[in-house]
C-alpha positions in Angstrom: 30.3 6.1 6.7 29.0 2.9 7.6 25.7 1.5 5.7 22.7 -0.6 6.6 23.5 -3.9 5.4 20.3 -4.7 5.3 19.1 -1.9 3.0 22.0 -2.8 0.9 21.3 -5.8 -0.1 17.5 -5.2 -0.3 18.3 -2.7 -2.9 19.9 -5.2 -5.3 17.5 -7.4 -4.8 14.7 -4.6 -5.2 16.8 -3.8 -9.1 17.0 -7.3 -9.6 13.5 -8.5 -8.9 11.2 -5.4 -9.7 8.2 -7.4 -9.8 8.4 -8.3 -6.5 7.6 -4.8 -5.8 4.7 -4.8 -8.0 3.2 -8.1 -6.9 2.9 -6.8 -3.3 1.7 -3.3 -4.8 -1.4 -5.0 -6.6 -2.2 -7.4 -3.4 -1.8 -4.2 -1.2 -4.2 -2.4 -3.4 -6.9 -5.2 -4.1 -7.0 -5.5 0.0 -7.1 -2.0 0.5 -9.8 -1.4 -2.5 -11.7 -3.8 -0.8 -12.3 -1.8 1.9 -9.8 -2.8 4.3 -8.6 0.2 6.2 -4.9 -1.4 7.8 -3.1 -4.8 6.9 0.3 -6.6 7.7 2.7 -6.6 4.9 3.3 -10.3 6.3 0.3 -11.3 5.2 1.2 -10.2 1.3 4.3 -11.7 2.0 3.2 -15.2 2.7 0.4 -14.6 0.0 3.3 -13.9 -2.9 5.0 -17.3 -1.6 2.1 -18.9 -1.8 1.3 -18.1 -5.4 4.9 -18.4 -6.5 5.0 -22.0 -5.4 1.6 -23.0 -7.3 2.8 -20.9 -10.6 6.5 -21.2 -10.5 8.4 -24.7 -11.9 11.9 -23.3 -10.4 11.3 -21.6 -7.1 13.9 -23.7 -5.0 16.7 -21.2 -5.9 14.6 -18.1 -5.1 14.0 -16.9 -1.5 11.8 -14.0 -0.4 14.0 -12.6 2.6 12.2 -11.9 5.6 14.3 -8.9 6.3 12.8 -6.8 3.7 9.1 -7.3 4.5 9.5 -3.9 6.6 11.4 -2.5 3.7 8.5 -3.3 1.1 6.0 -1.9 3.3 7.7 1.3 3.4 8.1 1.4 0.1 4.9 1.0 -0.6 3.4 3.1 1.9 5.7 6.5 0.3 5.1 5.8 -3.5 1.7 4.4 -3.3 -0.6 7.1 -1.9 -3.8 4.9 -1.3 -1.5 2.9 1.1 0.4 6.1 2.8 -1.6 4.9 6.4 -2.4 1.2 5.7 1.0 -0.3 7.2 2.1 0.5 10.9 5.4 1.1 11.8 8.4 0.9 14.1 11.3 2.6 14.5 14.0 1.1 11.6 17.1 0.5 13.2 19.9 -0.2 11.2 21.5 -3.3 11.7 24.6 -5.6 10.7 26.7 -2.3 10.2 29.6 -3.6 10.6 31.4 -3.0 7.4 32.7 0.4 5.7 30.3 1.1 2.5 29.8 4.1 0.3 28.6 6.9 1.7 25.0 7.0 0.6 22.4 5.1 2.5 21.2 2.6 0.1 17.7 3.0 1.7 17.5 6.6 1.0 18.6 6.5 -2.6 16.1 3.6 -3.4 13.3 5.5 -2.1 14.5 9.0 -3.7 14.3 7.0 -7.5 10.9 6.5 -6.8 10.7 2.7 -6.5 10.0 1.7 -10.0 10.3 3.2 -13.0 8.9 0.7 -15.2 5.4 -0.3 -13.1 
């Protein structure tokens, strides 16, 4: 079965940096508390780069990957219930399938172990 490249790596990157996760959870929630009905996970996105490069020393090895903003937002949106309808979506198409990987969709597991255990 071929996998979702993309959701692949996400997925390690997700277990590897956890707070990630919960960085974009609290700035999803302090928009949305403040009484903002819908918002742009790009937005959080640039605002966690932002504050990485005025609180980090090291960040030059560290990249936020644009191709999981959609991924985060989805996330988000099915574990965080005050932000079920605050992102919009598209369709997810999986791309850069072009390898054989195991045959469970990275995507789907991550979401079925409820994003993080430890937030």
């Amino acid at each position: 079965m071929e996998e979702d490249r993309i959701a692949a790596a996400f997925a390690t990157f997700h277990a590897e940096n956890p707070w990630v996760y919960r960085r974009l959870r609290d700035l999803a929630l302090a928009v949305r508390r403040a009484g903002v009905h819908h918002y742009g996970i790009s937005g959080l996105y640039e605002t966690l780069r932002y504050e990485m490069h005025l609180e980090a020393t090291d960040v030059e090895g560290f990249k936020l990957n644009n191709n999981y903003r959609a991924l985060y937002a989805r996330m988000l949106a099915q574990n965080e219930p005050e932000l079920e309808t605050f992102f919009q979506f598209r369709e997810r198409k999986p791309r850069n399938t072009q390898h054989l990987a195991p045959a469970v969709n990275a995507w789907d597991q991550l979401i079925r172990e409820k994003a993080l255990d430890d937030a």
